[in-house]
Backbone of each chain as ProteinMPNN parsed JSONL, in Angstrom:
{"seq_chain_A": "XXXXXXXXXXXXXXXXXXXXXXXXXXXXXXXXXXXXXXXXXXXXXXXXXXXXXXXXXXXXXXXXXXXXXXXXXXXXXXXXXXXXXXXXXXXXXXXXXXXXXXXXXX", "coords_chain_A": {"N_chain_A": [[1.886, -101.714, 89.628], [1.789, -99.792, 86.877], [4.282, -97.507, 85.905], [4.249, -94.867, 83.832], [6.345, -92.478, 82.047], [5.089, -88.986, 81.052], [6.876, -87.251, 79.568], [9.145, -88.113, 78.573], [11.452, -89.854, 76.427], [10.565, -87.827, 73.802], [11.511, -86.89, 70.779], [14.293, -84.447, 70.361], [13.778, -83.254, 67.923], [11.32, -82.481, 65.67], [9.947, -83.659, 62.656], [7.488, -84.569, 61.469], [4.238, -84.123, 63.47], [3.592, -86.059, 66.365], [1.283, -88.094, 67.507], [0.324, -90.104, 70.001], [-1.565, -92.464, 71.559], [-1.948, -92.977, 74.759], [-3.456, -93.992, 76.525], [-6.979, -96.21, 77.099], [-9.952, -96.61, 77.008], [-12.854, -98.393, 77.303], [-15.019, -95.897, 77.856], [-12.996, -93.956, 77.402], [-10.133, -92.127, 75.28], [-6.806, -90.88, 76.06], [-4.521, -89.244, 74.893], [-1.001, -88.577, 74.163], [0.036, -85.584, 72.382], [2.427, -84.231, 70.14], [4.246, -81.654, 68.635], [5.271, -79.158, 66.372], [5.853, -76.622, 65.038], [3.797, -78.153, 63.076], [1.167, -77.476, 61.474], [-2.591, -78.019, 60.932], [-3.748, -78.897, 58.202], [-4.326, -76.932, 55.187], [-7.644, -75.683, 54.831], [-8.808, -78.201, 56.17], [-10.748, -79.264, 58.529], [-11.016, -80.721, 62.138], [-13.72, -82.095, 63.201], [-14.613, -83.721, 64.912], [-16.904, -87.427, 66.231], [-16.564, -87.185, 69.143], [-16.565, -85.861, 72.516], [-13.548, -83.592, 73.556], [-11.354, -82.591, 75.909], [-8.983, -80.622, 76.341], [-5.388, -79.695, 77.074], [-2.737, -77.914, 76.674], [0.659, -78.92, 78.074], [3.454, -78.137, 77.476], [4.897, -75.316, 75.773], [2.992, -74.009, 72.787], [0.498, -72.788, 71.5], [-2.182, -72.254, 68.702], [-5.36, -72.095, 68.045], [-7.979, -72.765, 65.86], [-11.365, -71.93, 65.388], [-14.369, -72.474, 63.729], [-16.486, -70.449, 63.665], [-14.555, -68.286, 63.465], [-13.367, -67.328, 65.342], [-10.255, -67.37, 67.588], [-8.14, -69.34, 69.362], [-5.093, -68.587, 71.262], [-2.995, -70.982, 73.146], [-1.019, -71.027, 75.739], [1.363, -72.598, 77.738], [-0.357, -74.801, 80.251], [-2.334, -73.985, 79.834], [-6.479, -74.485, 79.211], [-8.96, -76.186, 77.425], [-12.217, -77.228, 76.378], [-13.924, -78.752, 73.945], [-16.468, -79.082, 72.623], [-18.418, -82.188, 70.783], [-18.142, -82.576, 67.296], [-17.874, -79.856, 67.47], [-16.735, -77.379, 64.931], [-12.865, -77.302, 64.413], [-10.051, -76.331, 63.649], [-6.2, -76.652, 63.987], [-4.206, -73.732, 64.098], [-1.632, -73.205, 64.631], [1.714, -73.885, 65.677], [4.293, -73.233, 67.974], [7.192, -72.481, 66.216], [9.734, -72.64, 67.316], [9.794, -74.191, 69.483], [9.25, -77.563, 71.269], [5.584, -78.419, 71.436], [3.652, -79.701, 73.595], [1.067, -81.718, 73.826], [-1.646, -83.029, 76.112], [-4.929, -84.51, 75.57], [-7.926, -85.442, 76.345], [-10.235, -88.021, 74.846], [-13.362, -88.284, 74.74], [-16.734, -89.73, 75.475]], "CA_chain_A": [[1.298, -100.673, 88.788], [2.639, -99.721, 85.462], [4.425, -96.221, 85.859], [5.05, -94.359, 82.341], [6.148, -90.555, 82.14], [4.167, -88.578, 79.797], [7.391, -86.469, 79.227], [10.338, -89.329, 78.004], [11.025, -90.542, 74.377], [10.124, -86.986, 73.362], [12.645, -86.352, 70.146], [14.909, -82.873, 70.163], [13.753, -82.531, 66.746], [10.483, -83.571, 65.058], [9.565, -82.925, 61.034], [6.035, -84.61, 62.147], [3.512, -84.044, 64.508], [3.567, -87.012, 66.564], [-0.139, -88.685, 68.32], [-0.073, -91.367, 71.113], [-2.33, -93.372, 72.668], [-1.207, -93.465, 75.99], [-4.469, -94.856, 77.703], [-7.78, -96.308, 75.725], [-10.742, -97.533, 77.252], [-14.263, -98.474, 76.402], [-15.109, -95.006, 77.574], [-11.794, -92.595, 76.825], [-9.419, -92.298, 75.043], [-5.903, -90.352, 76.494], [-3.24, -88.805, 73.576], [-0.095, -87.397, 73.458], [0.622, -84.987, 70.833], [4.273, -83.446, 70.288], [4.107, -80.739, 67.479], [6.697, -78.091, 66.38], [5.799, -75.607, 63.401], [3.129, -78.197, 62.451], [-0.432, -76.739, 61.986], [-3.98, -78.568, 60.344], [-3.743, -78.256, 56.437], [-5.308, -75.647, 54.764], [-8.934, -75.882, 54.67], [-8.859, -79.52, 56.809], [-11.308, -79.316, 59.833], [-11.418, -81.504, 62.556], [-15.71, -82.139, 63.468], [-14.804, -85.4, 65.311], [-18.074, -87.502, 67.157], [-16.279, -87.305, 70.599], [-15.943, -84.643, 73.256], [-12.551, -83.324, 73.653], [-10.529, -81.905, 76.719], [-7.361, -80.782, 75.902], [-4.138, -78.868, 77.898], [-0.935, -77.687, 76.168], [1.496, -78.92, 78.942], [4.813, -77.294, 76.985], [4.82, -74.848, 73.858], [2.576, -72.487, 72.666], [-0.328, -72.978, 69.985], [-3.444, -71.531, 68.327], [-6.455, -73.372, 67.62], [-9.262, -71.641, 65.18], [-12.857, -72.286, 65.225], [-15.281, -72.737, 62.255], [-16.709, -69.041, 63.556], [-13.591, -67.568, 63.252], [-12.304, -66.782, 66.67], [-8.914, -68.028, 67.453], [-7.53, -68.758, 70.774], [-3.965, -68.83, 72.126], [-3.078, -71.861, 74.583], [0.228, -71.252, 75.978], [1.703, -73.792, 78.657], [-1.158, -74.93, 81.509], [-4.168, -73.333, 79.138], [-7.05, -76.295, 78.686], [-10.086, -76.117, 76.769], [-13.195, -78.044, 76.266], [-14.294, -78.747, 72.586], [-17.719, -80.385, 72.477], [-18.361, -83.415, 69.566], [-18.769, -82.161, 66.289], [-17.041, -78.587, 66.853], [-15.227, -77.624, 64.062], [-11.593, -76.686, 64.836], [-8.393, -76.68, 63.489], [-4.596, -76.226, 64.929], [-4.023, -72.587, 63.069], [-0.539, -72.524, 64.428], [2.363, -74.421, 66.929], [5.395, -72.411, 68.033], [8.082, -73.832, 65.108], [10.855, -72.469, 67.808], [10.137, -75.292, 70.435], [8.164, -78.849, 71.008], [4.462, -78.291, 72.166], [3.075, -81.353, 74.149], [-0.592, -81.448, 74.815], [-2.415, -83.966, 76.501], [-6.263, -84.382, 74.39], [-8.919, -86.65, 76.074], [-11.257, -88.026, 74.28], [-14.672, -88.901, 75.562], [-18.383, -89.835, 74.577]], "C_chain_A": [[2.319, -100.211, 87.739], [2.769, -98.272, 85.133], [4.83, -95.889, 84.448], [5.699, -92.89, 82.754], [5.746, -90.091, 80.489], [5.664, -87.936, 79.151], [9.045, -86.92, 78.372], [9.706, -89.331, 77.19], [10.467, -89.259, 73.817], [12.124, -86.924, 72.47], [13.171, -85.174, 70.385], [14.05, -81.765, 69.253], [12.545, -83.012, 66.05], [10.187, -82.537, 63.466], [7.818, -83.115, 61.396], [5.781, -84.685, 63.353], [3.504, -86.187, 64.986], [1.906, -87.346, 67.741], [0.298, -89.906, 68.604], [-0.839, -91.498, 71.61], [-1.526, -93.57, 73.492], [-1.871, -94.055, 77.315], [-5.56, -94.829, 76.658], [-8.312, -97.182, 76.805], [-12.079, -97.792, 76.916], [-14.324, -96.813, 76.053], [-14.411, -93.56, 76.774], [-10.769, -93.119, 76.105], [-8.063, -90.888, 75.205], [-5.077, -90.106, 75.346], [-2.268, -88.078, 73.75], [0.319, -86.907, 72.425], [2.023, -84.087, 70.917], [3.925, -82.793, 68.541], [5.236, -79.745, 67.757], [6.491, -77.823, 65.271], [4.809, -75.92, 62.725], [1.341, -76.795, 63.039], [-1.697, -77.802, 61.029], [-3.513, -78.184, 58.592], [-4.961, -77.829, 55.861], [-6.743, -76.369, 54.235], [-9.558, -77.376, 55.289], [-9.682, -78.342, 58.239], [-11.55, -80.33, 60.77], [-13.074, -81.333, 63.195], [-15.299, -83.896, 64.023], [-16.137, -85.672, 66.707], [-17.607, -87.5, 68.956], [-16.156, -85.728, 71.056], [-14.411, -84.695, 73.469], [-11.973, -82.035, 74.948], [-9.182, -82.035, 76.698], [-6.466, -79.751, 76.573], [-3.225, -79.184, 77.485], [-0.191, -77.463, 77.566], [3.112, -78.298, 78.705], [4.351, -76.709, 75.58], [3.669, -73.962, 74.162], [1.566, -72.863, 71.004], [-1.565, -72.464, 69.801], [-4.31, -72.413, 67.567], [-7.583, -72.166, 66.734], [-10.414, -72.394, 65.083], [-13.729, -72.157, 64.631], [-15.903, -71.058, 62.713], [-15.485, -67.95, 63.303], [-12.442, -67.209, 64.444], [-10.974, -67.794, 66.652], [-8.345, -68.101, 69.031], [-6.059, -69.481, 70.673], [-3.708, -69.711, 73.514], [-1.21, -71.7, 74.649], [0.532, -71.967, 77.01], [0.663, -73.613, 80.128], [-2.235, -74.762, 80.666], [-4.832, -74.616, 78.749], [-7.978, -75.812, 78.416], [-11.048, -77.303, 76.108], [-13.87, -77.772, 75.037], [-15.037, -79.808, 72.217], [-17.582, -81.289, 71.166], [-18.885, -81.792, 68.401], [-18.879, -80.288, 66.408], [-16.066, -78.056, 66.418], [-14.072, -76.833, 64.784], [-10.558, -77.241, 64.062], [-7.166, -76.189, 63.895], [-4.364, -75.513, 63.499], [-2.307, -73.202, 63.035], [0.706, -73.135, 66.313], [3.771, -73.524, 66.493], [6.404, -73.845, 66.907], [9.371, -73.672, 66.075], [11.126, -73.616, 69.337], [9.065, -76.143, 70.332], [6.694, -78.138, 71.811], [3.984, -79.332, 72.192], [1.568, -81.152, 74.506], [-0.977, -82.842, 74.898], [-3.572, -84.137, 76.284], [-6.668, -85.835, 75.58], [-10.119, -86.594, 75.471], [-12.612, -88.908, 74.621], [-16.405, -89.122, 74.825], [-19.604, -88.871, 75.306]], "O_chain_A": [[3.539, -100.307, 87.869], [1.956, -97.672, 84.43], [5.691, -96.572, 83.895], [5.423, -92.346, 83.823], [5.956, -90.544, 79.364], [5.662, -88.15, 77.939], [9.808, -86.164, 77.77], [8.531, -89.124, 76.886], [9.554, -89.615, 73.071], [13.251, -86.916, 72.967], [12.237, -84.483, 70.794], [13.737, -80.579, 69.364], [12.687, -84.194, 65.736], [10.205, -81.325, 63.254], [7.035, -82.178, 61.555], [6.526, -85.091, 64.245], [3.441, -87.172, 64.25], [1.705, -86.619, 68.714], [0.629, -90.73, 67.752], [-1.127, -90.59, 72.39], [-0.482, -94.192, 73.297], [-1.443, -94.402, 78.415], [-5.564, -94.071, 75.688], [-7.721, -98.084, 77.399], [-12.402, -97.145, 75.919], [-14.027, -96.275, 74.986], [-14.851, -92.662, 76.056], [-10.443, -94.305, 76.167], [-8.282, -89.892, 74.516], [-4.964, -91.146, 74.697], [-2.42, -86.872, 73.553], [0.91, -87.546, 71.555], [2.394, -83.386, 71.859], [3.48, -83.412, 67.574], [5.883, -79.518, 68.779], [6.834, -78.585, 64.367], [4.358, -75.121, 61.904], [0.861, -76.063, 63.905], [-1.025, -78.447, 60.225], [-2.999, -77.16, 58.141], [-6.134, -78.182, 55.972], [-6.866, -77.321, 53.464], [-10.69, -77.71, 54.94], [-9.367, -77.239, 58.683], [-12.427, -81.085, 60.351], [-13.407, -80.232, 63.635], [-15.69, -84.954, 63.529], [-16.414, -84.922, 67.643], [-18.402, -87.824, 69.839], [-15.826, -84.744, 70.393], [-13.929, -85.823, 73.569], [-12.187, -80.828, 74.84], [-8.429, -82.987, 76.903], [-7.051, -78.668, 76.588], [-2.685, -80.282, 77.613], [-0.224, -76.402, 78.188], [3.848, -78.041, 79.658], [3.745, -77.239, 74.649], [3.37, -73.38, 75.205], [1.944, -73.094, 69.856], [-2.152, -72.17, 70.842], [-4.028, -73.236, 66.696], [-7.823, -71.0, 67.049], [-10.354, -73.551, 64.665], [-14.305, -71.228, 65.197], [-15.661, -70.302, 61.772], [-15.731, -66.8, 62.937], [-11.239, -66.949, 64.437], [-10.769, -68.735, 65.886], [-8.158, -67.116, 69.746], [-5.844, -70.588, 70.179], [-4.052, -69.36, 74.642], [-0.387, -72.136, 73.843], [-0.569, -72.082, 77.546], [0.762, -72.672, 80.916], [-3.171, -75.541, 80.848], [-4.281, -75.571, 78.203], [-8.209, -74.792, 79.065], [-10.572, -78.186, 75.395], [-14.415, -76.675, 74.914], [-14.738, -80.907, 71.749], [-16.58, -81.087, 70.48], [-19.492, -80.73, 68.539], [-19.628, -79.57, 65.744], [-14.93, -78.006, 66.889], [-14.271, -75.913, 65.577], [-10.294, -78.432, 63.894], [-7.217, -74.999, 64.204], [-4.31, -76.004, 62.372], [-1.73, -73.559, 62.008], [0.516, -72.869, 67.5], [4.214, -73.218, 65.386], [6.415, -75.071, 66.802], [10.244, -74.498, 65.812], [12.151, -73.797, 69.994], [8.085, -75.889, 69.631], [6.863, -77.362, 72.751], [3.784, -80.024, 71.194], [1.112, -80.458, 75.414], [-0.745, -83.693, 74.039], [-3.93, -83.747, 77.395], [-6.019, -86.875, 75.687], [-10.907, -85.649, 75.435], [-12.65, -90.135, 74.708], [-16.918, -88.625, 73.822], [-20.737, -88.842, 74.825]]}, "seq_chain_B": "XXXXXXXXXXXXXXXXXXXXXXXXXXXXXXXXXXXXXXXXXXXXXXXXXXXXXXXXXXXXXXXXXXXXXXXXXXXXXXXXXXXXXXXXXXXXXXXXXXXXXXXXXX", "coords_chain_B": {"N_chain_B": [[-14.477, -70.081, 72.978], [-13.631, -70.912, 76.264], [-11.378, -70.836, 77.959], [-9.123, -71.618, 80.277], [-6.647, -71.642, 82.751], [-4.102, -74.296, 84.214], [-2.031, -74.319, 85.866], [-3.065, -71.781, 87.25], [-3.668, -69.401, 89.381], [-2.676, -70.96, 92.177], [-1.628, -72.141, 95.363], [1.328, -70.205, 96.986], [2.012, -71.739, 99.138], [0.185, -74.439, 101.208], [-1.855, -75.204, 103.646], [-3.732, -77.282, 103.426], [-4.871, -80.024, 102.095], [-5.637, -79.061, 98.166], [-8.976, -79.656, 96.43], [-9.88, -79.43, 93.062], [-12.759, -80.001, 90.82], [-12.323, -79.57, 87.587], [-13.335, -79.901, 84.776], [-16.533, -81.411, 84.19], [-18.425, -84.11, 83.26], [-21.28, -85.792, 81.871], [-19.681, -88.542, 81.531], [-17.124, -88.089, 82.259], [-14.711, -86.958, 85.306], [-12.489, -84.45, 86.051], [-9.846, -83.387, 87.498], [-8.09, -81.246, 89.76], [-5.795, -81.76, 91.899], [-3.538, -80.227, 94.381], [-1.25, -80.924, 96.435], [0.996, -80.453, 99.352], [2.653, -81.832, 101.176], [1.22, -83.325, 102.557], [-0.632, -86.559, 103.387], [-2.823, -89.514, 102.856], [-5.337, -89.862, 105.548], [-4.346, -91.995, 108.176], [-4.376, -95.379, 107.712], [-6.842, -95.036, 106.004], [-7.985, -95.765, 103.24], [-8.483, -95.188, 99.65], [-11.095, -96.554, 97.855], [-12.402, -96.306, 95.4], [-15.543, -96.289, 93.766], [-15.042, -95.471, 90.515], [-12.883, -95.753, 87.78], [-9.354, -94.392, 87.293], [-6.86, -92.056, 86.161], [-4.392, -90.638, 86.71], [-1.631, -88.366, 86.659], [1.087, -86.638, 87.877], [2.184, -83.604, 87.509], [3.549, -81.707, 88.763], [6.071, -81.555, 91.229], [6.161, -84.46, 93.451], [5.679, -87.538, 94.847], [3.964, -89.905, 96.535], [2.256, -93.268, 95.636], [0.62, -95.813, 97.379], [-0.744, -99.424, 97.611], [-2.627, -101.894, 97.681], [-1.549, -103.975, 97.995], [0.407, -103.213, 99.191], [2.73, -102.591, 97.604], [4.234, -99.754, 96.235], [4.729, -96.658, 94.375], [6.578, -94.227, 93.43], [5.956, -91.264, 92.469], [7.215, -88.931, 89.898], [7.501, -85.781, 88.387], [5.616, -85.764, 85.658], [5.12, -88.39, 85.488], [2.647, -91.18, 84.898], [-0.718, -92.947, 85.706], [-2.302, -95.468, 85.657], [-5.261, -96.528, 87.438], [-7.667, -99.129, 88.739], [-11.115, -99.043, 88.602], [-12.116, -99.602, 92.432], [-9.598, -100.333, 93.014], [-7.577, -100.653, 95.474], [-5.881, -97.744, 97.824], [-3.396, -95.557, 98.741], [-2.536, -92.02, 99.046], [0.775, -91.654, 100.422], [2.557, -90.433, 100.72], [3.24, -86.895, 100.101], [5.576, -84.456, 98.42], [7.214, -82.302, 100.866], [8.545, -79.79, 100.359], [7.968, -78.421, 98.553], [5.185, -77.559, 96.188], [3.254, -80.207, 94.478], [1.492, -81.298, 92.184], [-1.244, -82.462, 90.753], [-3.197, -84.087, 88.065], [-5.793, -85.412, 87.565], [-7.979, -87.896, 86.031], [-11.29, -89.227, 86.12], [-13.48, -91.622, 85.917], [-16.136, -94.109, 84.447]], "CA_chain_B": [[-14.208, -70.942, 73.78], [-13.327, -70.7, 77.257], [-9.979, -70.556, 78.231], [-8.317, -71.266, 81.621], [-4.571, -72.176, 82.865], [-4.296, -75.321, 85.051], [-1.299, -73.667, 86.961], [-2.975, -70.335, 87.927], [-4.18, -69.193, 90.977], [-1.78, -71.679, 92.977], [-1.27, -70.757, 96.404], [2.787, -70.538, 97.779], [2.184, -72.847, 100.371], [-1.064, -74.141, 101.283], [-2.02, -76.02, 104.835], [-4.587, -78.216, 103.052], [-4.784, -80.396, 100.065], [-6.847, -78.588, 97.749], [-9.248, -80.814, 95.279], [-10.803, -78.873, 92.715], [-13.243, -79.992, 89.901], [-12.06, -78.791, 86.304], [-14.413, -79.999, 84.087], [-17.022, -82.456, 84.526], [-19.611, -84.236, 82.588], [-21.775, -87.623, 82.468], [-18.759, -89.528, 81.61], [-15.67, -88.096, 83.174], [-14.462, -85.666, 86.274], [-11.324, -84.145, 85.647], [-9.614, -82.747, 88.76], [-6.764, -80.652, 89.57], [-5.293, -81.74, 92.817], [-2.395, -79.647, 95.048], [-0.941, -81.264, 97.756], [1.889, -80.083, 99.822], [3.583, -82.45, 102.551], [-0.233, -83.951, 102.925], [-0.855, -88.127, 102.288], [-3.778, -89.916, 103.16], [-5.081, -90.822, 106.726], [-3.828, -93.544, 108.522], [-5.391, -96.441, 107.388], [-7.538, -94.718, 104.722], [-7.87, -96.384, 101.627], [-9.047, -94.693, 98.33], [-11.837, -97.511, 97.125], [-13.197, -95.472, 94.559], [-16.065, -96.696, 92.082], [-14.707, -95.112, 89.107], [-11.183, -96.076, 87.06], [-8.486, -93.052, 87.712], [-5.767, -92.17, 85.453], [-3.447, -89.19, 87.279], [-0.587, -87.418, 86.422], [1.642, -85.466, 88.354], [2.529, -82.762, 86.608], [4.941, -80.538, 88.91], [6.105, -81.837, 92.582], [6.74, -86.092, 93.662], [4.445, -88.072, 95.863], [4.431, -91.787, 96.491], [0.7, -94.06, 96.107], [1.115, -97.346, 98.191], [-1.459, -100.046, 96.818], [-3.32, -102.504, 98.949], [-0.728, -105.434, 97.901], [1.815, -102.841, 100.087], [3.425, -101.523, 96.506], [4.834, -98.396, 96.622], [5.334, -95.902, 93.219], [7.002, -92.959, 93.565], [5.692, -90.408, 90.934], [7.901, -87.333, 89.482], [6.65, -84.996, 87.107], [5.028, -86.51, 83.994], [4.528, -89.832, 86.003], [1.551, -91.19, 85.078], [-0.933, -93.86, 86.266], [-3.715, -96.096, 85.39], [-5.969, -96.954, 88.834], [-8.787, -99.351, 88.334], [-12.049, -98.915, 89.645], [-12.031, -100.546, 92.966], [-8.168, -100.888, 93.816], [-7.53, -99.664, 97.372], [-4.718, -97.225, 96.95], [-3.356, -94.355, 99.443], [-1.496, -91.507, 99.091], [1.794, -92.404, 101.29], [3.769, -89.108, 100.941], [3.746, -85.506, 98.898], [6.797, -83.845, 98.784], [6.745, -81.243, 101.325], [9.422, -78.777, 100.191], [7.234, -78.459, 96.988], [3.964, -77.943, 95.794], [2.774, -81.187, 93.859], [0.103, -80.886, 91.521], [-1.902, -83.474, 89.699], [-4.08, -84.013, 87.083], [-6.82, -86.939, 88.018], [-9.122, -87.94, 85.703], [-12.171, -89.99, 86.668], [-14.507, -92.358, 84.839], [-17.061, -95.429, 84.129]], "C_chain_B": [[-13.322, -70.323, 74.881], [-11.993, -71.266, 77.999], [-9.416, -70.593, 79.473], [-6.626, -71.926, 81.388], [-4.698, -72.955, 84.186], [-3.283, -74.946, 85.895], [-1.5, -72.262, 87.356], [-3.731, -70.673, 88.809], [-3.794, -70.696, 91.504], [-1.253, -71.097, 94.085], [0.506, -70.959, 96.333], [2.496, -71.603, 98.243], [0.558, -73.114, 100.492], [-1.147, -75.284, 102.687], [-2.887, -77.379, 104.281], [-4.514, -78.929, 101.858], [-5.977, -79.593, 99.585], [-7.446, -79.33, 96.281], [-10.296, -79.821, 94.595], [-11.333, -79.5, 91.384], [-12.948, -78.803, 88.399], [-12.614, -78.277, 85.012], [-14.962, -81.598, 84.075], [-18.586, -82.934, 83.45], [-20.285, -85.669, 83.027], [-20.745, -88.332, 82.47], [-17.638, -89.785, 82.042], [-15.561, -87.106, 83.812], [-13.1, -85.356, 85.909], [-10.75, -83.371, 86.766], [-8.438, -82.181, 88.949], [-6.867, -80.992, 91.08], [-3.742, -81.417, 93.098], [-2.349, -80.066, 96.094], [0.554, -80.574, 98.263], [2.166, -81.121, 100.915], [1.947, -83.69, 103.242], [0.071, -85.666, 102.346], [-2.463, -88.124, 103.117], [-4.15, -90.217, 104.558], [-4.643, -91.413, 107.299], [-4.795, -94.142, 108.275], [-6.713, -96.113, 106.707], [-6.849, -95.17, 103.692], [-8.962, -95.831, 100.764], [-9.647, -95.826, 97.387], [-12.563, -96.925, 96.132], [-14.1, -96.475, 93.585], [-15.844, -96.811, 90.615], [-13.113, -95.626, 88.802], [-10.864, -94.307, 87.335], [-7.822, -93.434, 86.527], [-5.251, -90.85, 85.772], [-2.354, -89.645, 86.461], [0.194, -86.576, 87.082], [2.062, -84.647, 87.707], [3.318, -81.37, 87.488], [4.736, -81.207, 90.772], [6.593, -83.495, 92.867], [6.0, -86.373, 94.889], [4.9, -89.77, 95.291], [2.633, -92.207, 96.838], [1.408, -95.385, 96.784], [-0.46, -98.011, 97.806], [-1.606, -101.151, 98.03], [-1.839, -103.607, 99.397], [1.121, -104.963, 98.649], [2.818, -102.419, 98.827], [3.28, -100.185, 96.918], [5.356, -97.707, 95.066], [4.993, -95.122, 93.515], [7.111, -92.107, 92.216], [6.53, -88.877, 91.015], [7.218, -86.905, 88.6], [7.144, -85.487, 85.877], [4.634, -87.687, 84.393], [3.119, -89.895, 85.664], [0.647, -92.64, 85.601], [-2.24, -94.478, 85.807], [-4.173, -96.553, 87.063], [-7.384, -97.504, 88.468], [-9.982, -99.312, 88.924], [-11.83, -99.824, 91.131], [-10.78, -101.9, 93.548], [-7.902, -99.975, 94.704], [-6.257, -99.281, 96.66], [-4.87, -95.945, 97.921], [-2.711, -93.25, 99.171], [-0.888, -91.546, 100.381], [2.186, -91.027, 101.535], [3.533, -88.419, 99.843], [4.811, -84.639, 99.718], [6.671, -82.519, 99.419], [7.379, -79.536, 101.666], [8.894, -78.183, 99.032], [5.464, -78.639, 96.822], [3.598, -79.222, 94.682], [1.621, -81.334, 93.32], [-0.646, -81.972, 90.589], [-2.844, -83.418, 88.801], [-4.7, -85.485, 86.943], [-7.733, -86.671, 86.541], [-10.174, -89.352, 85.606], [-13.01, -90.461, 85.639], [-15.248, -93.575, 84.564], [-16.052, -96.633, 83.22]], "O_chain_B": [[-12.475, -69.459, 74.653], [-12.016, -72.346, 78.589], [-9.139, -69.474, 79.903], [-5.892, -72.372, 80.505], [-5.274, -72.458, 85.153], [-3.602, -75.277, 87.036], [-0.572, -71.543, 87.725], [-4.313, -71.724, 89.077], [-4.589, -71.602, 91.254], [-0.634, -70.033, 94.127], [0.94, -71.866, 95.623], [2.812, -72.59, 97.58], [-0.267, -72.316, 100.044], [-0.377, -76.242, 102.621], [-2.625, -78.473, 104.782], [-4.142, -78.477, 100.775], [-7.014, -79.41, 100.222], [-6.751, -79.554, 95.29], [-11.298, -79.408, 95.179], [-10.409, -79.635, 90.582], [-13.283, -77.624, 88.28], [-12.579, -77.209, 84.401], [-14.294, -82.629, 83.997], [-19.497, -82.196, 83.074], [-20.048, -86.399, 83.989], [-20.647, -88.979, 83.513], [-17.077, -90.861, 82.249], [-16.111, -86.107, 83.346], [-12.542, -86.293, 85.337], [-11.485, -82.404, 86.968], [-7.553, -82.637, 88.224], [-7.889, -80.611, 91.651], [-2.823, -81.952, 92.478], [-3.231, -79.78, 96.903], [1.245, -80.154, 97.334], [1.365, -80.838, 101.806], [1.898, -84.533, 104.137], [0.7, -86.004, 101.343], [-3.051, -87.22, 103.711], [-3.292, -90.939, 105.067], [-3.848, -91.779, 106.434], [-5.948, -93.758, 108.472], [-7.653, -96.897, 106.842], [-5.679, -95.08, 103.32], [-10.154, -95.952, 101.046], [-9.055, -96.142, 96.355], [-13.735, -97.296, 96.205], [-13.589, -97.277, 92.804], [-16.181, -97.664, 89.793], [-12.313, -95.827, 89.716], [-11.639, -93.365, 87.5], [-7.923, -94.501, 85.92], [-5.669, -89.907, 85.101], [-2.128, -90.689, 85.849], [-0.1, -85.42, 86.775], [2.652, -85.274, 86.826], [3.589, -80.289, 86.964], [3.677, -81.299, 91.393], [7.67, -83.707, 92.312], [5.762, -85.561, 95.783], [5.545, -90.393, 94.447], [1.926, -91.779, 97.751], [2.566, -95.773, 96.631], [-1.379, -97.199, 97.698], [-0.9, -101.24, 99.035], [-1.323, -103.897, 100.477], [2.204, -105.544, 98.719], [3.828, -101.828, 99.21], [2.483, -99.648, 97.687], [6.363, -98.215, 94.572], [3.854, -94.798, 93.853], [7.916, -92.163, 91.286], [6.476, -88.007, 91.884], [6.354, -87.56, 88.016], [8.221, -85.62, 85.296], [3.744, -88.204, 83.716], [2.356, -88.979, 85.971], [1.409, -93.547, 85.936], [-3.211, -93.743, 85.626], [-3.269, -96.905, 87.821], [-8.239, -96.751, 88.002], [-9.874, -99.641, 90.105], [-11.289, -100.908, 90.908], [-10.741, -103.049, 93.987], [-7.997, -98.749, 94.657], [-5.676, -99.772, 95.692], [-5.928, -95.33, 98.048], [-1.639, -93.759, 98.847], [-1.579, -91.5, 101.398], [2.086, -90.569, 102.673], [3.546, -88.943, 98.729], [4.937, -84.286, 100.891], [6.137, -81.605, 98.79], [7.099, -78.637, 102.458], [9.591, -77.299, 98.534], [4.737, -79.552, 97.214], [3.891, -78.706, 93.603], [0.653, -81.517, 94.059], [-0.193, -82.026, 89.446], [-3.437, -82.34, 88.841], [-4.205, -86.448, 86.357], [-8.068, -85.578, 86.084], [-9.796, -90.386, 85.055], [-13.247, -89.822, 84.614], [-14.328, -94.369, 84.373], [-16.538, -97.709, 82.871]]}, "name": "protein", "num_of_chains": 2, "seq": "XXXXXXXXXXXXXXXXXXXXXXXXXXXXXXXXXXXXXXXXXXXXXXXXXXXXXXXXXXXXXXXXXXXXXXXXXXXXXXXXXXXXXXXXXXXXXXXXXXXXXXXXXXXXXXXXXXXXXXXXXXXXXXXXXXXXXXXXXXXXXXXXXXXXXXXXXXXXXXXXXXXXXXXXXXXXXXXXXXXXXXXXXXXXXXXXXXXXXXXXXXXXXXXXXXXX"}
């Protein structure tokens, strides 16, 4: 069996947000994301056709939602973001890495 | 959007493994399992229908695989399991809570 760790090969220092595939199959697809200060650019929404379950495992970030609300995921927090609801990443702590783990499903 | 934390309400210690459903739909289960000092049966094997892909994410446990392999997962370890590979848990570390993050699927 083919052990990885989700938490190796993470830089000190990143300028970009970094997205991995770290599993991909017909049905899902698994991502790590490593962010630090980034956030969505202004007026960019993601509306992607998949469901999305996602948990910030380190860090600290704010997600906003085409109604306006805004939530706070700080380390452990996971949230379920059906197909085709808008959202964008307001806001990642710029003072350390935030790792979240995103699957993506049909 | 609805908001939880995948490390709250965690007991200290707990006598039992505890397997709880996180979020679930037609296409994938998502599970938070806590084990403490717990493995599998004797001579239980985990034949599951569905493909796995865990995570430990705080604690160390060992799966043993039909073919008598043995990987010993630390936190961030992660794992692909395909539908329909026998597969036990051997050992969770029992000075430590060990917590995983399963997720199940077609």
């Amino acid at each position: 069996m083919n052990l990885k760790n989700f938490f190796s090969n993470i830089p000190d220092k990143l300028s970009d947000e970094i997205i991995e595939t770290v599993f991909k199959s017909d049905s899902i697809r698994i991502e790590r994301i490593i962010s630090q200060g980034q956030s969505s650019p202004e007026n960019f929404w993601y509306n992607q056709p998949e469901n999305e379950w996602v948990i910030v495992l380190e860090g600290k970030a704010m997600i906003r939602f085409e109604d306006k609300s805004i939530v706070t995921l700080h380390k452990g927090d996971y949230l379920f973001i059906p197909a085709f609801t808008k959202h964008r990443v307001e806001w990642t702590d710029p003072n350390q890495l935030t790792i979240w783990l995103a699957i993506f499903f049909k």
